[in-house]
N, C-alpha and C positions, 0 to 999 in steps of 0.2 A: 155624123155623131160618133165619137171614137168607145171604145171601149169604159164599163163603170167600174168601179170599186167602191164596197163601204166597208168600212172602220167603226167598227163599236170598240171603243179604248175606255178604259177604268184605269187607276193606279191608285196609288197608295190609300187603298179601300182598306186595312189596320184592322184586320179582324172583324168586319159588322160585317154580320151577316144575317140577321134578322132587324125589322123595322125597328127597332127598339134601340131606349134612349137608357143607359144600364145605372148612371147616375141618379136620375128625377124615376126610374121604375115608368118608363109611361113609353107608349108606341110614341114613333119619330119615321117619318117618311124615309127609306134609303134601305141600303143594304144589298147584297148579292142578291140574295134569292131576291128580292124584289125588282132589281134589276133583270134577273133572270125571265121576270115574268111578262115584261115589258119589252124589250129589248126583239129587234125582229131579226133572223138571219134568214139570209136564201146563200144558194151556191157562189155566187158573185161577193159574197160578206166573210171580213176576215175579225174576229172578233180578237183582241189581245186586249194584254195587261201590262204592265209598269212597274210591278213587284212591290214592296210594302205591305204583305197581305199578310204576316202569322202575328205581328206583334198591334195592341191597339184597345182589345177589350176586354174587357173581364171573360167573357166565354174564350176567346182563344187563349187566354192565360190559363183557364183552370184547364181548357183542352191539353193544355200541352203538359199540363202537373200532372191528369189523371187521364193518358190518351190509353192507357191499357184498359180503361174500363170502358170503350167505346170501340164499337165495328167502325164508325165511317169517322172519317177526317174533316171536318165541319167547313173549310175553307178549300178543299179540295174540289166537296162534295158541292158546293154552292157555283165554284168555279165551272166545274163540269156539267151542270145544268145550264149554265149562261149560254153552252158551246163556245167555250173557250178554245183558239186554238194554239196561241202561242203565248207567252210569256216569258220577262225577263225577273230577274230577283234585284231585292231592293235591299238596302245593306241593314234594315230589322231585320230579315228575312236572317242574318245570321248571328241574329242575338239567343240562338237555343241551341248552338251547336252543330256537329254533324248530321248527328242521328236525327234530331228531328227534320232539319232540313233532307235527308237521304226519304225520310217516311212521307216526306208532304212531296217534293218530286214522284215519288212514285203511283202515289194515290191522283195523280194530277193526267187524264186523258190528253192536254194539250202538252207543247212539246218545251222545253225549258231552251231559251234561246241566250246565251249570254257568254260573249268573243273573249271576254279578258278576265274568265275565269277557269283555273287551271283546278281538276280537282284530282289530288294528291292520293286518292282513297281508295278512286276506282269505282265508285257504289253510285254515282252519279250519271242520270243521262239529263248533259248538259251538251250541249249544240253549239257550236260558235254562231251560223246561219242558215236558213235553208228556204228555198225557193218551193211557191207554193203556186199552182195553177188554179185559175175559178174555172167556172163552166163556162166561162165565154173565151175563153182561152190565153187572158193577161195573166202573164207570168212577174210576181208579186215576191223580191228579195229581201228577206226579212233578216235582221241581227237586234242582237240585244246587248245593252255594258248595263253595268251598275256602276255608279261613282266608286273611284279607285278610294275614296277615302275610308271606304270597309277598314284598311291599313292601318288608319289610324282611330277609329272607332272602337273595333271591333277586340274582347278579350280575346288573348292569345291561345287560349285553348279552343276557342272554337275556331281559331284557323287552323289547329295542327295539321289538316289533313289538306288545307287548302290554301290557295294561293292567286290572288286578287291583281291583275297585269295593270297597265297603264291603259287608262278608254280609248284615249283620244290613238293609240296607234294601233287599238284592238280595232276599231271600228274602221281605220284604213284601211286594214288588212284584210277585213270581211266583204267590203267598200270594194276592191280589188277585184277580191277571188268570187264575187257573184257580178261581177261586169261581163256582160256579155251573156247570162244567163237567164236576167229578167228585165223585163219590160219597164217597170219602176222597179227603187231601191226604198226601202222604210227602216227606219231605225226607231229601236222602241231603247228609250237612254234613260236608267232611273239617275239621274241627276235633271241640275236646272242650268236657268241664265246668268251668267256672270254679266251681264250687260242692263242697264235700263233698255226695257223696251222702246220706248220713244225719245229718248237720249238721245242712245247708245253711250251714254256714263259707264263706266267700268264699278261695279259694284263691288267684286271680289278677285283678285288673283291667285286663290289660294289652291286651286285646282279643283276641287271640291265639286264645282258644278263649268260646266265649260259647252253647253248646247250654242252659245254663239259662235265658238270655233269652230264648232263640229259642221255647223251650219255654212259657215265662211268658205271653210277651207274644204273639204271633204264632197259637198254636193249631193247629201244623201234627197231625194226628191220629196220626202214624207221624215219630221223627226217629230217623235212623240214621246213627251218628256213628261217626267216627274219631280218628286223628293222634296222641291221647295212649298208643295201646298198653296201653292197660286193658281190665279184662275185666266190659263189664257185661252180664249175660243177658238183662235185660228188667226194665223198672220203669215207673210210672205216673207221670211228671214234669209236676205243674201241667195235667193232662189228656191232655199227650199222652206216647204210648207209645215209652217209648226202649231202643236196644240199642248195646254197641259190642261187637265182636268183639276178639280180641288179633291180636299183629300176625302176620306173617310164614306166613302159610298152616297153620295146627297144625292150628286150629280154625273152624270159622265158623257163622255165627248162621241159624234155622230158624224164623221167625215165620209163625205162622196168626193172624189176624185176621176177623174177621165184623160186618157191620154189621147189631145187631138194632135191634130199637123204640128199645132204651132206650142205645144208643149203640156206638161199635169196642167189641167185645170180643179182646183179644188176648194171647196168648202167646207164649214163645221161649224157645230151648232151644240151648247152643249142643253141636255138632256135632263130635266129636273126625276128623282126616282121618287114613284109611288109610295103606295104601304104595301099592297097586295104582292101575294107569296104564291111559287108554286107548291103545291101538292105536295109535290115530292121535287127535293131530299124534305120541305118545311118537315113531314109527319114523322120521318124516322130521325130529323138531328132533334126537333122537338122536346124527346125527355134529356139529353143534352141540356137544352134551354131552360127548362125549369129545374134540375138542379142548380146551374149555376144561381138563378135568381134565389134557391131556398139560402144557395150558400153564402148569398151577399146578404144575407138579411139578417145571417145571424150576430147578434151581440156579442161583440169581443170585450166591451168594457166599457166605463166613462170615464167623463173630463169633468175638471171641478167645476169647469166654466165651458158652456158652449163658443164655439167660435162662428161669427158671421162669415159670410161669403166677403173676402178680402178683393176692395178693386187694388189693380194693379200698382197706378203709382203711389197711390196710400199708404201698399205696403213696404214698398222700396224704400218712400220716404221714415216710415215710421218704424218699420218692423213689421213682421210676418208671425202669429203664434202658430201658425200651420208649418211654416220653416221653421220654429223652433221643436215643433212633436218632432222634425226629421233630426235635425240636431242631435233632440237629446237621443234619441236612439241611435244614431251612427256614434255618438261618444260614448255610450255604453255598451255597444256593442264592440268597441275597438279598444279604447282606454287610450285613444286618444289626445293630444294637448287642445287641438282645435277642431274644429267639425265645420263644412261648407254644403250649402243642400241651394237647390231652385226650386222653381215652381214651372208649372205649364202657364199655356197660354190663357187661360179662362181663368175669371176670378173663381176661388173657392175657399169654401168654409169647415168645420166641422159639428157635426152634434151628438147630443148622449141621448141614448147608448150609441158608442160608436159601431157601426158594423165594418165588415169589409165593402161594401158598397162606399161607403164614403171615404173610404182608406184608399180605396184604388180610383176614387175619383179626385183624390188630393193627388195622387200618386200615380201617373200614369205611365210611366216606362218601366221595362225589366232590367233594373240599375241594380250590379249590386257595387262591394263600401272597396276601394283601394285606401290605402294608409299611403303616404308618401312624408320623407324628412324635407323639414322644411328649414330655412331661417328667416329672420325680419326684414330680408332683402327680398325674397321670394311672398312672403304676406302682402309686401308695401306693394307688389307689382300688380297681386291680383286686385288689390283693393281699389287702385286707380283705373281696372281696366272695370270692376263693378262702377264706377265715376262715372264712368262713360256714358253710363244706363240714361246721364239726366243732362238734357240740355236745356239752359237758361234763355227763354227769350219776353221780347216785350210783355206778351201773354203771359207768362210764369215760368214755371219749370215743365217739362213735357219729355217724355220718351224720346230718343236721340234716334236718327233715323239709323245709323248703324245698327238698332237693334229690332228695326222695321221692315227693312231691304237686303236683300233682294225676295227675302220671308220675315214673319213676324219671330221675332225670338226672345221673348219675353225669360223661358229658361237659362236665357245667357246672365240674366242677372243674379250675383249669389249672396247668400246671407248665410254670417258667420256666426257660429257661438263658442264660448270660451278666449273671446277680447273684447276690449272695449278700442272702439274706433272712430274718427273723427271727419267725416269729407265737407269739405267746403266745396260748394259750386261753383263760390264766386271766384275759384281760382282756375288758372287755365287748366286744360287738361294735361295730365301726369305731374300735376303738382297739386291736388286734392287733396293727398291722404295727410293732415295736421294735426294728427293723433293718433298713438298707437301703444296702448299697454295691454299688461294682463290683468285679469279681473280685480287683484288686488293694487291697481294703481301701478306697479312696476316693471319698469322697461325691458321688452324681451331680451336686449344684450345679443349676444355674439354665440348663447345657444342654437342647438341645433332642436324644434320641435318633429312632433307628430301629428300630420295634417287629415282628417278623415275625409273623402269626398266621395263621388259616385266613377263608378270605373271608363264614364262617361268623361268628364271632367277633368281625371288625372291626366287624358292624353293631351290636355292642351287646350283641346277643341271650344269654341267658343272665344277666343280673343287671349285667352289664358296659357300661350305658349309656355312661359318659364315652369308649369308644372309638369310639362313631359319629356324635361330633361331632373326632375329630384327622382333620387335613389324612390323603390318602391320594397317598401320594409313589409307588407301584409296584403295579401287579396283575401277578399271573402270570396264566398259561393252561393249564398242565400240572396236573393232577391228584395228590396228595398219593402214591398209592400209586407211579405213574408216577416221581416223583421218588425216591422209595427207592428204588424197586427200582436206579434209576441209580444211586445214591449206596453201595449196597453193592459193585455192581458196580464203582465205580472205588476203593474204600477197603477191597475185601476181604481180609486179616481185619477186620474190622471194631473200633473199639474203641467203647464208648460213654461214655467219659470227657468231659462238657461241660462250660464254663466257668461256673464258679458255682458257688453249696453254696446249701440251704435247710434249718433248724433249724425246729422246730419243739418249742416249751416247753410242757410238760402240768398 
């Protein structure tokens, strides 16, 4: 019987940290600390993470708005109960900048492991790898990436101090320089699969997520992936052994592994999480917790009209008045010619009085507004690649697997206001878009407008290359939800009337 190893792995656990469901106000099984409470370690147990952990829920958002009123770091603190020992960062992880990312690093007892990121600042103890010994004496080589595409995600100001290398030759290099030092090698990669699992179809070339190559070519013995929010339990990829857990704290992964004669033998299993909390940090983050909850309850205003919980292709096909609150606030907050907003993956609705509970349940990322010039060359391209959204078969119209795989991406679909616009299904794709004015009937012409989107969107990201080559005339700094919530509060009742129409031919 050769030597064990267990792996308790989480990732892109988005800020939950207590059992709690922040939209419906009602306990929901999951969460760190509940995790924490469950979860068994001995000296032979290496407990990590996958990164994704500061952005995600209302508590670590208002954490991060009001962290000077608080002693403990609420995802540090959760972290550091689980006996966390290592962990990599997930590219939310640098949606807040330096400084919070330098404050959550330090308040974190486990050690930040992550090869292909270079920190310009100084203020960072980040690790490219490092080899860890159990009590039985397997010497366990650990490395950490995050997908390179931070690059292109990520506002430029929160790189200034930093600088995000290519994965796939971080990880060789780590790959290398711990050969010979441990017994297995483990890579913790916040990215996914570019590959169908039972294909092997090539999903994506975009570099974005690349765990099949890393798998292929490199040999790392153990890859434990994230970022795509798939649920994979354990499989034998090109030799080495891969898991990814789902996102948001439900569940998480339980790997045993042993090195016999004849090679890692290993399994995993993943883990469904409790409601039950520890003690502690539960009592001290606590009144944390109930402020957030008084603060989403309060009334920022009403709508003339309540909005239902919107299912997905209903509103693609029809319209969105939930994308239209976003609308008219990104064009009034910019002055804008045209405005483009998504949605997440869950249908939702609105009601009055509106609070921020329901504002940041319609609104789930820390997006704030770029302005980009645009012309009716660059309109036409995005609008045919929103086309894409709907594929026509014998059954009807349905969700195009493009925006299924190799994760669901519902927010890849966008809705405009300030045009009126025409897609025919029945035409092949990139010949959809058979209509295109401005609100008063008239043809955009050979002007140059002004495009409002989320700084998310402007890079391209999503199918939408041609918007991260236009000029960028305006960034904001306020955060998408921060802006609603103002913008009902000055327009309450609210209407959601925006300028434009979109048809859509079946």
């Amino acid at each position: 019987m050769g030597k064990e190893l267990k792996i308790i792995y989480t990732s892109d656990t988005h800020g939950h940290i207590f059992p709690v469901d922040y939209a419906l106000k009602r306990e929901r099984p999951g969460g760190l600390l509940a995790i924490a409470a469950q979860a068994e370690k001995d000296g032979n147990t290496l407990v990590l993470d996958g990164g994704d952990s500061l952005q995600g829920t209302p508590l670590s958002q208002y954490y991060i708005e009001n962290s000077k009123d608080f002693g403990l770091h609420p995802v540090a603190e959760s972290f550091n109960a689980l006996g966390l020992d290592y962990y990599t960062l997930g590219n939310h992880d640098f949606n807040f900048g330096y400084a919070v990312l330098r404050d959550y690093i330090k308040a974190m007892k486990a050690l930040c492991l992550c090869a292909n990121l270079e920190d310009l600042g100084g203020e960072l103890d980040v690790r490219p790898w490092a080899v860890h010994t159990l009590e039985n004496g397997l010497r366990i080589g650990i490395t950490g990436l995050v997908t390179d595409y931070v690059n292109i995600w990520e506002q430029p100001q929160n790189m200034e101090k930093l600088r995000v290398n290519d994965a796939f030759e971080a990880a060789s290099k780590a790959l290398e320089e711990m050969k010979g030092l441990c017994d297995l090698s483990v890579c913790i990669y916040h990215g996914g699969f570019e590959e169908d699992l039972e294909s092997g179809r090539l999903l994506s070339d975009s570099g974005e997520n690349i765990a099949c190559r890393i798998a292929r070519e490199l040999g790392f013995d153990i890859l434990l992936t994230g970022h795509q929010h798939m649920t994979v339990e354990g499989l034998s990829l090109c030799g080495t052994y891969a898991v990814q857990p789902p996102a948001n704290a439900g569940e998480y992964i339980q790997l045993r592994a042993s090195l016999e004669k004849e090679g890692l033998q290993a399994a995993s299993r993943l883990i469904p999480v409790g409601d039950r909390c520890l003690a502690e940090p539960r009592s001290s983050l606590l009144p944390l917790e109930e402020q957030v909850q008084r603060w989403l309850d309060k009334p920022l205003g009403y709508l003339k009209k309540d909005v239902p919980p919107e299912e997905k292709m209903e509103a693609a096909l029809k319209g969105s008045r939930v994308a239209a609150l976003f609308n008219l606030v990104q064009l009034e907050a910019t002055g804008a010619d045209f405005s483009c907003t998504s949605l997440g993956n869950e249908a939702v609705g609105l009601s009055s009085p509106v609070t921020m509970r329901g504002v940041t349940a319609a609104y789930l990322f820390a997006n704030t507004l770029v302005v980009l010039e645009v012309t009716e060359e660059v309109i036409r391209r995005c609008l045919e690649r929103c086309a894409e959204y709907f594929s026509l078969t014998e059954d009807g119209v349905q969700v195009s697997q493009d925006f299924l795989q190799p994760k669901v991406e519902h927010y890849n679909y966008d809705f405009y206001a300030g045009l009126n616009y025409t897609l025919d299904l029945r035409r092949p794709l990139g010949q959809r878009v058979v209509g295109l004015s401005l609100p008063d009937g008239s043809p955009l012409g050979k002007k140059k407008y002004r495009l409002c989107t989320s700084n998310y969107r402007a890079t391209g990201t999503g199918g939408y290359d041609v918007l991260k080559s236009c000029p960028v005339l305006w960034r904001g700094g306020v955060e998408m939800p921060d802006l609603t919530a103002q913008y009902i509060q000055r327009h309450s009742p609210v209407s959601l009337d925006c300028p434009g129409r979109m048809e859509i031919l079946l």
